[in-house]
Structure formats: structure tokens, C-alpha cells
C-alpha positions as CSV (number, residue, x, y, z in Angstrom):
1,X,-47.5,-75.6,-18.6
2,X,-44.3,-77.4,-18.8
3,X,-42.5,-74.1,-17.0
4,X,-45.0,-74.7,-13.6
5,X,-44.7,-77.9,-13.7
6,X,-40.7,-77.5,-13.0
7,X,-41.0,-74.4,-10.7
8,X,-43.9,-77.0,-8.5
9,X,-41.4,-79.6,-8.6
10,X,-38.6,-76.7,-7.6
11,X,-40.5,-75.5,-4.9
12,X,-41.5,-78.5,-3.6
13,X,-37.8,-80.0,-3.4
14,X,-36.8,-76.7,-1.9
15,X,-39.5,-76.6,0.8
16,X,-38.7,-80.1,1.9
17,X,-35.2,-79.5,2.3
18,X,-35.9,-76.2,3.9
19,X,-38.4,-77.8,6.5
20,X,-35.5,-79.9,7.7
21,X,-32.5,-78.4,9.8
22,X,-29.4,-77.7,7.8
23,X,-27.3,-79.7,10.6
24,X,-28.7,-82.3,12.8
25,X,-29.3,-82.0,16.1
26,X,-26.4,-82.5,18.6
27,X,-27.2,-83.8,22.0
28,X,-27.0,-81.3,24.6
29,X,-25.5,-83.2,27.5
30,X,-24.0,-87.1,26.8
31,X,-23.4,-89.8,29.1
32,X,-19.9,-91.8,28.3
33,X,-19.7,-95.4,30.1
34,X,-16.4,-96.5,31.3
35,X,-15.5,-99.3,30.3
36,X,-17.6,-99.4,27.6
37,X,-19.0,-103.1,28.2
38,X,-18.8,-104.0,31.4
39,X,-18.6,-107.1,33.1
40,X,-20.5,-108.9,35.4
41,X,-19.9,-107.1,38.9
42,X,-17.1,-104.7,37.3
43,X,-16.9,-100.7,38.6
44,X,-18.1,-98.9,36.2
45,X,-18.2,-94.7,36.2
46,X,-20.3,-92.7,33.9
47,X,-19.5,-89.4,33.1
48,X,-21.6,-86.4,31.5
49,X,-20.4,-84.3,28.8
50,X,-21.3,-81.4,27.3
51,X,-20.7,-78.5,25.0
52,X,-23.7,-76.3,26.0
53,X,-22.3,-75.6,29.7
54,X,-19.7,-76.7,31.7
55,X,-20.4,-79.7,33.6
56,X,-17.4,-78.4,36.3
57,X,-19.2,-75.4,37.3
58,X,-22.7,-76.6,36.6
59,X,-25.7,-78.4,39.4
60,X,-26.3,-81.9,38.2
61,X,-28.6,-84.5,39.6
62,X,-28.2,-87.9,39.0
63,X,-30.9,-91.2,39.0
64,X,-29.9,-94.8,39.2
65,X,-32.3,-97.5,37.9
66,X,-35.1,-95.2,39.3
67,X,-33.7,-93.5,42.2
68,X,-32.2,-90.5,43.3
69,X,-28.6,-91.2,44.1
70,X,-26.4,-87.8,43.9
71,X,-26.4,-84.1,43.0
72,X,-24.4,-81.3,43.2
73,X,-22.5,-78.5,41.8
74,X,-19.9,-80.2,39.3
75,X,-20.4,-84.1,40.0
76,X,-20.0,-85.0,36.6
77,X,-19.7,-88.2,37.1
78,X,-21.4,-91.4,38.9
79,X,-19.9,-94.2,39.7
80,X,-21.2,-98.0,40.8
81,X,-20.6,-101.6,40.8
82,X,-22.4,-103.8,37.3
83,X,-24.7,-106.4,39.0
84,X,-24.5,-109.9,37.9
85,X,-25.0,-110.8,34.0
86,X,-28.3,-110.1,32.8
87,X,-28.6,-107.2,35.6
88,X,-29.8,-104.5,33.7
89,X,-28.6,-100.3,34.7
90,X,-30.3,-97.3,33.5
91,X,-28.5,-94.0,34.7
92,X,-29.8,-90.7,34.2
93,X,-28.6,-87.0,34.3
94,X,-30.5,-83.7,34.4
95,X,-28.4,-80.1,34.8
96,X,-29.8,-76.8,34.6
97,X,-28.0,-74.5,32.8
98,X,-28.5,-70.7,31.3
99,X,-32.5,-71.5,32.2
100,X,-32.0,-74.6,30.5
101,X,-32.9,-78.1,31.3
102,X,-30.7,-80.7,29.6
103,X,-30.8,-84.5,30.1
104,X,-29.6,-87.7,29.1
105,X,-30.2,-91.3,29.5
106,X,-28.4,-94.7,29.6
107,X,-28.9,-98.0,29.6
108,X,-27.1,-101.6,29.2
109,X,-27.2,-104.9,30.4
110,X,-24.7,-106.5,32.0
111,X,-23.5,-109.2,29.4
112,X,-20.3,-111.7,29.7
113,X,-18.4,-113.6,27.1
114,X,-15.4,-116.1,26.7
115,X,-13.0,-115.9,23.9
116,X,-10.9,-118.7,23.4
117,X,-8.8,-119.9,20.2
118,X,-6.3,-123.0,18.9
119,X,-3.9,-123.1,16.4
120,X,-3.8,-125.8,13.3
121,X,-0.4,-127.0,14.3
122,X,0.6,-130.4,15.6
123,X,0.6,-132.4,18.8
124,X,1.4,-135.4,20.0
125,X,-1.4,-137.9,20.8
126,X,-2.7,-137.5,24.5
127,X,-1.6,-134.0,24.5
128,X,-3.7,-132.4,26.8
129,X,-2.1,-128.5,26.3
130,X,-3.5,-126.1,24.0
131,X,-1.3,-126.1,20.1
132,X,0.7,-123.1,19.8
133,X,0.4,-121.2,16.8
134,X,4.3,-120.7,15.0
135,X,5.3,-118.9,11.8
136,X,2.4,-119.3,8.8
137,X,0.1,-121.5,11.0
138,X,-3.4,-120.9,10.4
139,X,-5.6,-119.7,13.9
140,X,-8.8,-120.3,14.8
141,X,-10.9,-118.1,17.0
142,X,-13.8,-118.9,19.1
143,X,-16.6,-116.4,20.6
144,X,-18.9,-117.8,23.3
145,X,-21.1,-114.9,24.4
146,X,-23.9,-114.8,27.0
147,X,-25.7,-111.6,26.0
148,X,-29.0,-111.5,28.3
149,X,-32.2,-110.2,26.6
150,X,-33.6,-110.1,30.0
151,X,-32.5,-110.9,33.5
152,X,-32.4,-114.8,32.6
153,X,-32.6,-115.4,29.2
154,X,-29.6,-115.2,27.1
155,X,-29.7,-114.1,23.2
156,X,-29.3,-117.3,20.6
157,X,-25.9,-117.1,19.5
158,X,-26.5,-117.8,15.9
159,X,-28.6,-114.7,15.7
160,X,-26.0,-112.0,17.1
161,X,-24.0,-109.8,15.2
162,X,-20.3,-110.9,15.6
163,X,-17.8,-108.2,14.5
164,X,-13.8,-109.3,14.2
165,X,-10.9,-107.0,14.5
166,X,-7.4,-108.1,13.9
167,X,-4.6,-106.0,14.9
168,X,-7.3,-103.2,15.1
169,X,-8.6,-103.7,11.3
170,X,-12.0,-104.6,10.4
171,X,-12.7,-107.8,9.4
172,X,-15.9,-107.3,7.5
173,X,-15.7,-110.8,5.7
174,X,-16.1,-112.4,8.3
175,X,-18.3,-110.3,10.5
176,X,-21.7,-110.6,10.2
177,X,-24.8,-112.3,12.5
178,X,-23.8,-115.7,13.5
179,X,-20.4,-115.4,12.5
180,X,-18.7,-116.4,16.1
181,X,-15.5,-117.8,14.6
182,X,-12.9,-116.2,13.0
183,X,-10.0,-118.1,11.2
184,X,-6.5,-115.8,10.2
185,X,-2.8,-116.8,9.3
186,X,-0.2,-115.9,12.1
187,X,2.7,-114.0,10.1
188,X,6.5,-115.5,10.1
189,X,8.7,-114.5,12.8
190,X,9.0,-116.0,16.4
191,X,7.7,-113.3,18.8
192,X,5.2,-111.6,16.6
193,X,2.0,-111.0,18.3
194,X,-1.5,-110.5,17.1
195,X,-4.4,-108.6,18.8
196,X,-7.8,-110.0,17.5
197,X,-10.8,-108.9,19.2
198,X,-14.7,-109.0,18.6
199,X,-17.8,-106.9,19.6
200,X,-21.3,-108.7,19.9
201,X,-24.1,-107.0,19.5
202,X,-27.7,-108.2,20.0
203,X,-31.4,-107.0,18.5
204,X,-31.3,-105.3,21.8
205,X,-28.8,-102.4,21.5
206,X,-28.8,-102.0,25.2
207,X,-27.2,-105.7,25.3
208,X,-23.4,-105.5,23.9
209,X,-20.0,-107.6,25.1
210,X,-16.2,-107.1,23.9
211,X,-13.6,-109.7,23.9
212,X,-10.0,-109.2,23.1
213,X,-7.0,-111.4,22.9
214,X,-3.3,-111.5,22.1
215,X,-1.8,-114.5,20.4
216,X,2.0,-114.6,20.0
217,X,3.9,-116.5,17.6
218,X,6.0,-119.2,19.0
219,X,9.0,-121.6,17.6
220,X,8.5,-125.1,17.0
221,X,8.8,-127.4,20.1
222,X,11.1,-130.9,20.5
223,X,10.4,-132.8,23.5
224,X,11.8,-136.4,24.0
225,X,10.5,-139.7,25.6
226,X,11.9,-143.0,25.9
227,X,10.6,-145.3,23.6
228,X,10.1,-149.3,25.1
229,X,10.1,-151.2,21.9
230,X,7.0,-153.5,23.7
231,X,5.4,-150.3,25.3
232,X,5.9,-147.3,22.9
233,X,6.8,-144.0,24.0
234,X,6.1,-143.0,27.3
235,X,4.3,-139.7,26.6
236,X,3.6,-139.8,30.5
237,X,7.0,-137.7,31.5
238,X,9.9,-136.5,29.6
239,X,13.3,-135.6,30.9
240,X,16.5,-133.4,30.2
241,X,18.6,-136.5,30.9
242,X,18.5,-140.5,30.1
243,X,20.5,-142.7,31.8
244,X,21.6,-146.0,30.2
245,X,23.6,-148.7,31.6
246,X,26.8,-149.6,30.7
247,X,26.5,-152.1,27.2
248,X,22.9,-151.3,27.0
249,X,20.5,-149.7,24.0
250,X,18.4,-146.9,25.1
251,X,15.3,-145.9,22.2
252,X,14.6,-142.2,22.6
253,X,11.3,-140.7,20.1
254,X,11.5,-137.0,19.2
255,X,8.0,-135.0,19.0
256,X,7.6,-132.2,17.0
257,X,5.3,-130.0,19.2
258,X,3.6,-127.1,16.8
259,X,4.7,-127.6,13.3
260,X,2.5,-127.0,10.5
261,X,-0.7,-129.8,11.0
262,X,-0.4,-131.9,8.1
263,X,2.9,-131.2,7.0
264,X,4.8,-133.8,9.5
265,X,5.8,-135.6,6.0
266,X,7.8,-132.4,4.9
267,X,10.1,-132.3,7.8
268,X,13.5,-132.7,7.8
269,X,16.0,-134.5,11.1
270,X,19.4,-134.1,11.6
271,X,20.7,-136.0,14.9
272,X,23.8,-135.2,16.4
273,X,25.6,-137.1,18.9
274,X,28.2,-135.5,20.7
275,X,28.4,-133.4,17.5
276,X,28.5,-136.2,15.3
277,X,25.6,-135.8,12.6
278,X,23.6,-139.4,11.6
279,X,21.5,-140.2,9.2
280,X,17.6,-140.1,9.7
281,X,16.2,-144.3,9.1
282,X,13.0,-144.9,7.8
283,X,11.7,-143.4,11.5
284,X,13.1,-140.5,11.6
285,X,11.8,-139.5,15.3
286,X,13.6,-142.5,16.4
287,X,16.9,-142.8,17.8
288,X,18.6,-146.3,19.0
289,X,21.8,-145.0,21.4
290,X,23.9,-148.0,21.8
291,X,26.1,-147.6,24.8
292,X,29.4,-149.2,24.8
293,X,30.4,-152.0,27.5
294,X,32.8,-150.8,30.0
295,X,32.4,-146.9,29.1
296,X,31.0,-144.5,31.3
297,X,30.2,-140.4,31.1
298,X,28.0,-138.4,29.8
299,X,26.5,-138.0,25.9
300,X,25.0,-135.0,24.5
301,X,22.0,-135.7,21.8
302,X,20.9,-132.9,19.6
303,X,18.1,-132.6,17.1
304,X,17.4,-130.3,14.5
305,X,13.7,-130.7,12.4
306,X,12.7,-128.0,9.6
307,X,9.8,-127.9,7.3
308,X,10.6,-127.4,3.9
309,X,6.9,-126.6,3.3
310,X,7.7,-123.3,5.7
311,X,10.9,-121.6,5.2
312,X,10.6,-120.1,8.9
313,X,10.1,-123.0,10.8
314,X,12.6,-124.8,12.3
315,X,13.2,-126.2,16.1
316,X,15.7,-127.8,18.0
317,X,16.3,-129.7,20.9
318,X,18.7,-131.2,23.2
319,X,18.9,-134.0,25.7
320,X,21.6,-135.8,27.4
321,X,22.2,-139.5,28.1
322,X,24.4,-140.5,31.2
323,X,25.9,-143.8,31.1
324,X,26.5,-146.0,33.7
């Protein structure tokens, strides 16, 4: 009993597997968009392939949302302008070949996206310029996608499937649905870049965008105003040269554009004037230039600011002051 019991259970697993092919199918003939998500009012070209004939020597006929738009011995390819977003293109291809009809279909809708981003590093107050990202600064990415369900309505972005590359590696932890920003660390080293990209992908296969960015790594920034002592600093303009009249003071403030946010406590100043080095006072972004009565010329003011929280950043900055 127990010995047709096993040979059922044998010869059912065997027919099953058996009534299945040993290989999958292949498709016969394959349509290949270019580019692969288009955007609104792009050229795109589509273009059949095929290992079961040779789409060069072969008659194909093509069909564009419905119609019959080109044939002929050869035209592998069809070519067109993407409509607006939320236009949606179905393209079709039928070739006889060796008494054989083979076919394929394809379809997408014209969706659009923005990708924008903004670095955790610091800026002045007013600053109306995006923050640069420079050595060890954390980025944050942003996806805002309009992927059309149908000619008008556009997909909830909270329940797309967000996908995140960085330099062309998966970033499964945070990919997922409703996952439309991604945070990284830039690495150390002025003139590094990184490539971060993202593919969203709606309920709807036939509804897909792609987004792609570079984001280079930058040096810390020192810009310098003139500080009124009643006014503050004029964040309004800033110059390569002060001028200061002969006996008077002139307050300059140092900014220091894209250093670490939060770490503006760890930084370090070293002024120099005309090579002399002075000690940072209780405000270190400060510096009081006292021009002597009767001189006149030219001064040169440098400043040097590093983080000892981040071995790899450090900026510097010059200015002159004429006197008068």
C-alpha cells in the first residue's frame, strides 16, 4: 500500500512538471522604447527585436494608438513625438515571417517628474541660494512625480513605489511605496560627485517616470559684509574691496557659507592682516580694522575657518580694504 502511495505521489509530481515547458516561453518579436520614460512631448523611437527572423530583411507593419501608420520591408523601427503628460501611446508591430505571424504590443503613459535636493549645511540668514553640500554633509533628496492614471488624474504620491539609486547601487532601505525622499552622506574630498537617481512606478505598470541627478561636493564658502554697529551686517551686497577713510574704523562680518549645520560652534578663525595673524575675540566673525590717521594704501585681509568636527573642511577667503 505504502509502495502506490509513493509511486501516485511520484507520478503525480512528475506529470505536473512534465505538463509545463522545460523553458519558458521567449517572446517572438519585442518592442524596446527609447528613452525608456519619456517626457512630456519628447521624440521617442521604438524599435522591434527579434531572434526568430531578421527584422532587416523582414515586412513589418506598424499601428499607432489604433491606426495604421507605416509598413515595409525592414522598418524596424517607429518613431513619434510623446503628447502631453497623461497622453497615453500604445504602439504595435506585426511581421510575417517563415509563415509565421509574430506581434507585439506597447504601452505607457506619458508621466513627468521633478527631482530636486538641499544639503544640511549652513547659510546665512536671508539666504535666498540653495546650501551646497561639502565634505561629510548629509543630503537630502526630494521626488515630486506626476504619474497620470489617466489623461487628468495623477497617481497619490504616497502610494507609488519610489526606487533610489546612488552612484548606480540599489538603495533598497530606502526604497519602497511612498518613500519619495532619500537622505545620503556626501564623501570627503572637494570635487567628488554623486549620481543619485530614482524610478517611480505606479499600480499601473504602463505609468512609470525616471529622475536623475548629479551632486558635486564643494569647499566651504567665506563671503564678507560690512557690519554698521547700529544696522548689522548688510547681507544685501558684498564686495572684493572696503574702502575706509583715513583715521576711521571699518567692522567687516565673515559668513561661513556650507559648513557642517550645527557645527558653527566647532570652527576655528585665523585673521590675517597684511600677513599679520590676530586673535579671534569673543565674535569671532567679527573684525574691527582701525585705519591710521594720515596713512593711505591698500590692506589685504585674509581668513582661514576649519571645523575640527570635520577634518576635511576648511575655507578661506580674502578681501581688501583701501584707505583713503
Amino acid at each position: 500500500m505504502k509502495k502506490f502511495i509513493l509511486f501516485s505521489i511520484f507520478y503525480f509530481l512528475f506529470s505536473v512538471v512534465h505538463a509545463a515547458p522545460l523553458f519558458p516561453p521567449q517572446g517572438q518579436v519585442q518592442l524596446i522604447l527609447s528613452p525608456e520614460f519619456p517626457e512630456p512631448n519628447q521624440a521617442v523611437t521604438v524599435t522591434a527585436q527579434s531572434f526568430s527572423f531578421d527584422p532587416d530583411t523582414t515586412f513589418l507593419s506598424w499601428t499607432y494608438n489604433g491606426k495604421n501608420v507605416a509598413s515595409g520591408k525592414g522598418m524596424k523601427s517607429y518613431s513619434f513625438n510623446a503628447g502631453p503628460a497623461g497622453s497615453l501611446h500604445r504602439v504595435s508591430v506585426s511581421a510575417n515571417a517563415k509563415g509565421t505571424t509574430f506581434s507585439d504590443t506597447l504601452s505607457f503613459r506619458v508621466s513627468d517628474i521633478l527631482l530636486t535636493w538641499e544639503a544640511q549645511t549652513y547659510t546665512p540668514p536671508g539666504y535666498r541660494g540653495r546650501a551646497l553640500p561639502t565634505s561629510g554633509a548629509l543630503v537630502r533628496v526630494y521626488a515630486f512625480p506626476e504619474l497620470f492614471v489617466s489623461a487628468s488624474q495623477t497617481a497619490k504620491s504616497d502610494n507609488l513605489v519610489y526606487q533610489w539609486k546612488l552612484d548606480d547601487q540599489d538603495m533598497r532601505d530606502q526604497s519602497g511605496r511612498g518613500k519619495k525622499a532619500f537622505s545620503f552622506r556626501v564623501a570627503n574630498g572637494r570635487g567628488v560627485t554623486h549620481t543619485v537617481s530614482v524610478t517611480v512606478t505606479g499600480e499601473d505598470t504602463t505609468a512609470r517616470t525616471f529622475a536623475k541627478t548629479t551632486i558635486r561636493v564643494e569647499d566651504p564658502l567665506i563671503l564678507f559684509y560690512e557690519d554698521k554697529p547700529l544696522e548689522g551686517p548688510r547681507y544685501e551686497q558684498t564686495f572684493p574691496r572696503f574702502s575706509a577713510a583715513s583715521g576711521d574704523e571699518l567692522r567687516l562680518r565673515a559668513e561661513p557659507f556650507f559648513f557642517l549645520a550645527g557645527s558653527l560652534t566647532a570652527l576655528d578663525y585665523q585673521w590675517r592682516v597684511d600677513g599679520r595673524a590676530l586673535e579671534a575675540g569673543d565674535k569671532p566673525r567679527q573684525l574691527l580694522f582701525h585705519a591710521v590717521p594720515g596713512s593711505r594704501g591698500m590692506h589685504q585681509v585674509s581668513l582661514a575657518i576649519e571645523n575640527r568636527q570635520q577634518l576635511f573642511q576648511r575655507g578661506d577667503g580674502n578681501v581688501n580694504i583701501e584707505v583713503r
